[in-house]
C-alpha positions in Angstrom: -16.2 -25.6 -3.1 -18.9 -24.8 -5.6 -18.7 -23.6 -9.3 -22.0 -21.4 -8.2 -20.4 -20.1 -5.0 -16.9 -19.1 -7.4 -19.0 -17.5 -9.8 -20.6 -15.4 -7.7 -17.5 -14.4 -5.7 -16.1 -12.9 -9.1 -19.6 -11.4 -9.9 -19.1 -9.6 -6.4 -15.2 -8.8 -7.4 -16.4 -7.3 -10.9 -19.2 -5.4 -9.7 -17.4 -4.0 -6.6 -14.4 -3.4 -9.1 -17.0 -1.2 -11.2 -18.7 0.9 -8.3 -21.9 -1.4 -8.1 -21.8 -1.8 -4.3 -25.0 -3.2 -3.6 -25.1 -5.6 -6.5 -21.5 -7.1 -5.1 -22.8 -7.4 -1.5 -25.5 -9.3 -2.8 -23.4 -11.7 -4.6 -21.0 -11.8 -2.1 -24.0 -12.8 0.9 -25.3 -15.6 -1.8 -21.8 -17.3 -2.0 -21.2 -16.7 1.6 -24.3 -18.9 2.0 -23.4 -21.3 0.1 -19.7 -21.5 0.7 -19.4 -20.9 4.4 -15.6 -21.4 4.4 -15.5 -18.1 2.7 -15.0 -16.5 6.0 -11.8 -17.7 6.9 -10.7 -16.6 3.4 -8.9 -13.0 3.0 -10.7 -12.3 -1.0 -14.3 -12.9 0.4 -13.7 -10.8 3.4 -11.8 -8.2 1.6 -14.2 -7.8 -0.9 -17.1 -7.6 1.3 -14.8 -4.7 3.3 -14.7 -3.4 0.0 -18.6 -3.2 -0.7 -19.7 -2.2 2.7 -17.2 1.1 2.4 -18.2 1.8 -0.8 -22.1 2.1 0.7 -20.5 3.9 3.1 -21.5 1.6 5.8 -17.8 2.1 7.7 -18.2 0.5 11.0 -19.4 -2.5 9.2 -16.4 -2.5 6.6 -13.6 -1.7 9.7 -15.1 -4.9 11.2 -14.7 -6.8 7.8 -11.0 -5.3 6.9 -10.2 -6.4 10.7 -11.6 -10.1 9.9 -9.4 -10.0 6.7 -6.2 -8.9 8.3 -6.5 -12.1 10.7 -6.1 -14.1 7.9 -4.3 -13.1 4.8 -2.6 -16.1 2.6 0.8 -13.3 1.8 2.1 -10.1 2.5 0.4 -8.3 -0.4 -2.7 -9.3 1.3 -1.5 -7.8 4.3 -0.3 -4.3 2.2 -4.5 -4.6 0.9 -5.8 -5.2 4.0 -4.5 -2.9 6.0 -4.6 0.2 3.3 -8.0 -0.4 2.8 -8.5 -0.1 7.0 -6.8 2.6 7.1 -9.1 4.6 3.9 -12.2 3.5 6.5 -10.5 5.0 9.8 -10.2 8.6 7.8 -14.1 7.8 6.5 -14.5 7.6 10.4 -12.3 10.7 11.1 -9.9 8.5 13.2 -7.3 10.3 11.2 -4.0 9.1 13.4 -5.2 5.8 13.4 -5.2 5.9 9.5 -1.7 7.4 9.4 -0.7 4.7 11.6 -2.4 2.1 9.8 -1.2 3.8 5.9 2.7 3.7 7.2 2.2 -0.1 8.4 0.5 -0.7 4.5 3.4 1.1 3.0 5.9 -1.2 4.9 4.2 -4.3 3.7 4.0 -3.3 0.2 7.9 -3.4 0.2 7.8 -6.5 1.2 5.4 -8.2 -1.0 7.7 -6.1 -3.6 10.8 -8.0 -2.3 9.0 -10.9 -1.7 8.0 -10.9 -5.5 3.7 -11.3 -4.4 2.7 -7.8 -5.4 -0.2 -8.4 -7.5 -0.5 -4.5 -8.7 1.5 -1.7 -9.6 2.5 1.3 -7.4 -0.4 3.3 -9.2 -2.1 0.8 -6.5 -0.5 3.4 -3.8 -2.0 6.4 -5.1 -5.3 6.4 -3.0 -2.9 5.6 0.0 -0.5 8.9 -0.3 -3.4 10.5 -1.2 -5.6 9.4 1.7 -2.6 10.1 4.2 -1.9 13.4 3.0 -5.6 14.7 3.8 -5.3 12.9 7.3 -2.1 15.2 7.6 -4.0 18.4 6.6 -6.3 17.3 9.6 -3.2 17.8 12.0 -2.2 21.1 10.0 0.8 18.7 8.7 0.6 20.9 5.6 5.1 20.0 4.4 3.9 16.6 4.9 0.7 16.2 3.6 2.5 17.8 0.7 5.0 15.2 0.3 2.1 12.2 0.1 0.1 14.2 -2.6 3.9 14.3 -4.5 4.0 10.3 -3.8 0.7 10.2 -5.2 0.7 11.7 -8.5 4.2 10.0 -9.0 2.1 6.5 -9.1 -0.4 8.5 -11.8 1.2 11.4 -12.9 -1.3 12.5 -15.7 -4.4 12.5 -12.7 -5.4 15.6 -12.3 -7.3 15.1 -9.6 -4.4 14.0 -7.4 -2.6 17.3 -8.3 -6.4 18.9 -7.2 -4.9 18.2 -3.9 -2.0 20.2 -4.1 -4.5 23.0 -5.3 -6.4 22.5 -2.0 -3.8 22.1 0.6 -1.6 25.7 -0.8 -4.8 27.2 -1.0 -5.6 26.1 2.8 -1.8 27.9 3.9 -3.3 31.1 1.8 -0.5 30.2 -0.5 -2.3 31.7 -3.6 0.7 31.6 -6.9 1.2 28.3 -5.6 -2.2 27.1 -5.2 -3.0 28.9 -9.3 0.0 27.5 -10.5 -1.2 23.7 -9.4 -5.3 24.3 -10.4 -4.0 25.8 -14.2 -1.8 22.2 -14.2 -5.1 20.6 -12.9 -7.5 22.1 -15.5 -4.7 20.8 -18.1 -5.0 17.2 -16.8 -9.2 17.0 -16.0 -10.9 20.1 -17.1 -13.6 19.2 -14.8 -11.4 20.8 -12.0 -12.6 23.9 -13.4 -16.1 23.7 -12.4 -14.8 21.3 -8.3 -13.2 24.3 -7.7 -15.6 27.0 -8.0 -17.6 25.0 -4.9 -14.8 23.6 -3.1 -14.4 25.5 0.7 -11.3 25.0 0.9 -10.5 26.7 -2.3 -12.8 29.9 -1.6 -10.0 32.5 -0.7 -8.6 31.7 -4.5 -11.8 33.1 -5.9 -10.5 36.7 -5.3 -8.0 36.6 -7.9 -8.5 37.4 -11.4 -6.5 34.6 -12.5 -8.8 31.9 -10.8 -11.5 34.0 -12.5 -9.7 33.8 -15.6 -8.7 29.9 -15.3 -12.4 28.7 -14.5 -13.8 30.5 -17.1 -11.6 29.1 -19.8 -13.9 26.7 -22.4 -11.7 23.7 -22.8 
Protein backbone atom coordinates (compact mmCIF):
# COMPACT_ATOMS: atom_id res chain seq x y z
CA UNK A 1 0.00 0.00 0.00
CA UNK A 2 1.24 3.41 -0.78
CA UNK A 3 2.22 6.36 1.59
CA UNK A 4 0.55 8.59 -1.40
CA UNK A 5 -2.56 6.49 -1.62
CA UNK A 6 -2.76 6.70 2.69
CA UNK A 7 -2.30 10.28 2.59
CA UNK A 8 -4.89 10.92 0.40
CA UNK A 9 -7.43 8.59 2.04
CA UNK A 10 -7.06 10.90 5.26
CA UNK A 11 -7.12 14.02 3.06
CA UNK A 12 -10.64 12.59 1.87
CA UNK A 13 -11.54 11.60 5.78
CA UNK A 14 -10.55 15.27 6.89
CA UNK A 15 -12.22 17.06 4.23
CA UNK A 16 -15.46 14.94 4.27
CA UNK A 17 -15.14 15.28 8.19
CA UNK A 18 -15.25 19.27 7.60
CA UNK A 19 -18.20 19.48 4.91
CA UNK A 20 -15.78 19.77 1.75
CA UNK A 21 -17.52 17.09 -0.27
CA UNK A 22 -16.12 17.50 -3.44
CA UNK A 23 -12.61 18.06 -2.41
CA UNK A 24 -12.83 14.43 -0.43
CA UNK A 25 -14.30 12.62 -3.45
CA UNK A 26 -11.53 13.86 -5.30
CA UNK A 27 -9.05 12.53 -3.01
CA UNK A 28 -10.79 9.57 -2.36
CA UNK A 29 -11.02 8.72 -6.67
CA UNK A 30 -6.99 9.58 -6.70
CA UNK A 31 -6.16 6.87 -3.94
CA UNK A 32 -8.73 4.57 -5.27
CA UNK A 33 -6.54 4.70 -8.50
CA UNK A 34 -3.73 4.13 -7.04
CA UNK A 35 -4.71 1.70 -4.32
CA UNK A 36 -7.28 -0.51 -5.95
CA UNK A 37 -7.63 -2.79 -2.96
CA UNK A 38 -9.35 0.09 -1.40
CA UNK A 39 -12.60 -1.40 -2.56
CA UNK A 40 -12.75 -4.26 -0.57
CA UNK A 41 -11.99 -2.05 2.39
CA UNK A 42 -15.06 -0.67 4.67
CA UNK A 43 -13.11 3.18 5.47
CA UNK A 44 -12.63 3.90 1.61
CA UNK A 45 -16.04 2.81 0.78
CA UNK A 46 -17.63 4.45 3.78
CA UNK A 47 -16.11 7.50 3.21
CA UNK A 48 -16.81 7.70 -0.29
CA UNK A 49 -20.72 6.88 0.89
CA UNK A 50 -20.09 9.66 2.98
CA UNK A 51 -18.96 12.29 0.17
CA UNK A 52 -21.51 11.25 -2.41
CA UNK A 53 -24.50 12.01 0.38
CA UNK A 54 -23.07 14.94 1.38
CA UNK A 55 -23.42 16.20 -2.60
CA UNK A 56 -26.49 14.77 -2.31
CA UNK A 57 -25.89 12.31 -4.95
CA UNK A 58 -28.04 9.46 -2.87
CA UNK A 59 -28.44 6.66 -5.21
CA UNK A 60 -24.85 6.71 -5.72
CA UNK A 61 -24.00 6.90 -1.85
CA UNK A 62 -26.93 3.83 -1.14
CA UNK A 63 -24.88 1.86 -3.67
CA UNK A 64 -21.52 2.80 -1.73
CA UNK A 65 -22.99 2.18 2.02
CA UNK A 66 -24.37 -1.24 0.42
CA UNK A 67 -20.66 -2.05 -0.85
CA UNK A 68 -19.41 -1.12 2.72
CA UNK A 69 -21.87 -3.21 4.62
CA UNK A 70 -20.47 -6.44 2.59
CA UNK A 71 -17.41 -5.91 4.15
CA UNK A 72 -16.87 -4.35 7.51
CA UNK A 73 -13.58 -5.49 9.64
CA UNK A 74 -16.15 -5.27 13.26
CA UNK A 75 -19.39 -4.57 14.46
CA UNK A 76 -18.90 -0.79 14.97
CA UNK A 77 -18.40 -0.81 11.23
CA UNK A 78 -21.47 -2.52 10.86
CA UNK A 79 -23.45 0.15 13.50
CA UNK A 80 -21.63 3.03 10.80
CA UNK A 81 -22.54 1.38 7.90
CA UNK A 82 -25.81 0.77 8.28
CA UNK A 83 -26.80 4.20 10.12
CA UNK A 84 -25.39 6.03 7.52
CA UNK A 85 -27.75 3.77 4.86
CA UNK A 86 -30.42 4.38 6.61
CA UNK A 87 -29.81 8.69 6.79
CA UNK A 88 -29.68 8.04 2.66
CA UNK A 89 -33.05 5.92 2.48
CA UNK A 90 -34.96 9.05 4.41
CA UNK A 91 -32.85 11.48 1.69
CA UNK A 92 -34.68 9.08 -0.76
CA UNK A 93 -38.05 9.23 1.14
CA UNK A 94 -37.89 5.44 1.69
CA UNK A 95 -38.79 6.29 5.23
CA UNK A 96 -39.69 2.46 6.50
CA UNK A 97 -36.75 1.27 5.08
CA UNK A 98 -34.75 3.82 7.15
CA UNK A 99 -36.58 2.91 10.33
CA UNK A 100 -35.77 -0.59 9.55
CA UNK A 101 -32.36 -0.01 8.63
CA UNK A 102 -31.83 2.83 12.10
CA UNK A 103 -33.31 -0.11 14.59
CA UNK A 104 -30.82 -2.76 12.94
CA UNK A 105 -27.83 0.30 13.50
CA UNK A 106 -29.03 0.70 16.98
CA UNK A 107 -28.67 -3.11 17.70
CA UNK A 108 -25.20 -3.10 16.46
CA UNK A 109 -24.03 -0.24 18.39
CA UNK A 110 -24.78 -2.32 21.57
CA UNK A 111 -22.77 -4.65 20.47
CA UNK A 112 -19.69 -3.02 19.42
CA UNK A 113 -20.44 -1.36 23.08
CA UNK A 114 -20.24 -4.90 24.54
CA UNK A 115 -17.83 -5.98 22.35
CA UNK A 116 -15.55 -2.97 23.52
CA UNK A 117 -14.98 -1.63 19.40
CA UNK A 118 -17.10 1.49 19.61
CA UNK A 119 -14.80 4.01 18.27
CA UNK A 120 -17.28 7.16 19.29
CA UNK A 121 -19.46 8.17 21.86
CA UNK A 122 -23.38 7.99 21.93
CA UNK A 123 -23.40 11.77 20.84
CA UNK A 124 -22.51 9.53 17.60
CA UNK A 125 -26.35 8.40 17.83
CA UNK A 126 -27.81 11.69 17.79
CA UNK A 127 -28.30 12.09 13.91
CA UNK A 128 -29.77 8.54 14.14
CA UNK A 129 -32.73 9.32 16.82
CA UNK A 130 -33.01 12.31 15.14
CA UNK A 131 -33.25 11.00 11.65
CA UNK A 132 -35.78 8.15 12.80
CA UNK A 133 -37.91 10.40 14.57
CA UNK A 134 -38.65 12.60 11.30
CA UNK A 135 -39.16 9.23 9.34
CA UNK A 136 -41.86 8.64 12.18
CA UNK A 137 -43.55 12.10 11.66
CA UNK A 138 -43.78 10.69 7.96
CA UNK A 139 -46.19 7.86 9.32
CA UNK A 140 -47.98 10.43 11.72
CA UNK A 141 -45.93 8.34 14.56
CA UNK A 142 -45.92 11.66 16.45
CA UNK A 143 -45.50 9.58 20.58
CA UNK A 144 -42.79 7.99 18.86
CA UNK A 145 -41.07 10.23 16.88
CA UNK A 146 -41.11 12.04 20.18
CA UNK A 147 -39.35 9.56 21.99
CA UNK A 148 -36.22 9.46 19.28
CA UNK A 149 -35.96 13.35 19.38
CA UNK A 150 -35.77 12.69 23.54
CA UNK A 151 -32.98 9.92 22.66
CA UNK A 152 -31.39 12.45 20.69
CA UNK A 153 -30.84 15.40 22.70
CA UNK A 154 -29.85 12.94 25.60
CA UNK A 155 -26.56 12.17 23.31
CA UNK A 156 -26.18 16.27 23.08
CA UNK A 157 -28.27 17.85 25.41
CA UNK A 158 -27.18 21.55 25.06
CA UNK A 159 -28.15 21.31 20.88
CA UNK A 160 -30.62 23.27 20.31
CA UNK A 161 -31.32 22.29 17.22
CA UNK A 162 -32.25 18.74 18.29
CA UNK A 163 -34.79 20.18 20.70
CA UNK A 164 -35.98 22.40 17.30
CA UNK A 165 -37.48 19.13 16.62
CA UNK A 166 -39.56 18.78 19.43
CA UNK A 167 -40.69 22.54 18.46
CA UNK A 168 -41.67 21.07 14.99
CA UNK A 169 -43.33 17.88 15.70
CA UNK A 170 -45.95 19.60 18.78
CA UNK A 171 -46.36 22.25 16.49
CA UNK A 172 -47.40 19.69 13.64
CA UNK A 173 -50.18 17.93 16.46
CA UNK A 174 -51.39 21.87 16.83
CA UNK A 175 -50.03 21.35 20.26
CA UNK A 176 -49.12 25.10 20.64
CA UNK A 177 -47.87 25.63 24.94
CA UNK A 178 -45.97 22.65 24.13
CA UNK A 179 -44.56 23.57 20.89
CA UNK A 180 -43.61 27.54 22.76
CA UNK A 181 -42.44 25.98 25.74
CA UNK A 182 -39.68 23.73 23.44
CA UNK A 183 -38.79 26.87 20.74
CA UNK A 184 -38.19 29.50 24.09
CA UNK A 185 -35.71 26.31 25.34
CA UNK A 186 -34.47 26.31 21.65
CA UNK A 187 -33.81 30.05 21.36
CA UNK A 188 -31.90 29.53 24.82
CA UNK A 189 -29.63 26.83 23.35
CA UNK A 190 -29.02 28.46 19.42
CA UNK A 191 -30.56 31.75 19.04
CA UNK A 192 -30.54 31.14 15.50
CA UNK A 193 -33.78 29.19 16.01
CA UNK A 194 -35.40 32.41 16.30
CA UNK A 195 -34.98 33.48 12.87
CA UNK A 196 -35.58 28.88 11.35
CA UNK A 197 -38.70 29.35 12.73
CA UNK A 198 -40.20 32.29 11.36
CA UNK A 199 -39.88 30.27 7.67
CA UNK A 200 -40.29 26.84 8.81
CA UNK A 201 -43.99 25.25 7.43
CA UNK A 202 -44.32 23.20 9.77
CA UNK A 203 -44.07 25.79 12.46
CA UNK A 204 -46.63 28.37 10.66
CA UNK A 205 -49.75 27.78 12.89
CA UNK A 206 -47.34 29.00 15.96
CA UNK A 207 -47.05 32.42 14.31
CA UNK A 208 -50.60 33.36 15.59
CA UNK A 209 -49.59 33.59 19.05
CA UNK A 210 -48.28 36.60 20.65
CA UNK A 211 -45.80 34.66 22.53
CA UNK A 212 -44.01 33.28 19.23
CA UNK A 213 -44.28 36.98 18.30
CA UNK A 214 -42.78 37.88 21.49
CA UNK A 215 -39.93 34.99 21.47
CA UNK A 216 -38.71 35.71 17.75
CA UNK A 217 -38.47 39.15 18.37
CA UNK A 218 -36.27 38.87 21.43
CA UNK A 219 -32.47 40.43 20.51
CA UNK A 220 -30.21 37.84 22.06
Amino acid sequence: MSNEAEELLQKALEETEDGNFEEGLAALDKAFELEPDYFNQFVPINTRGSALLGLERYEEALAMYEQALEQPEDSFDTYTGLRNKGLTLSALEKYEAAIECHNQALEWYETSVKEGKALRDRDDLAPLWEDKGWALINFDEYDEAMICFDKAIECIPDDGWLLYNKVCCYALQNKIDQALKSLEQAINLEPEVKDWVKEDPDCENLSFDPRFQALVSIAI
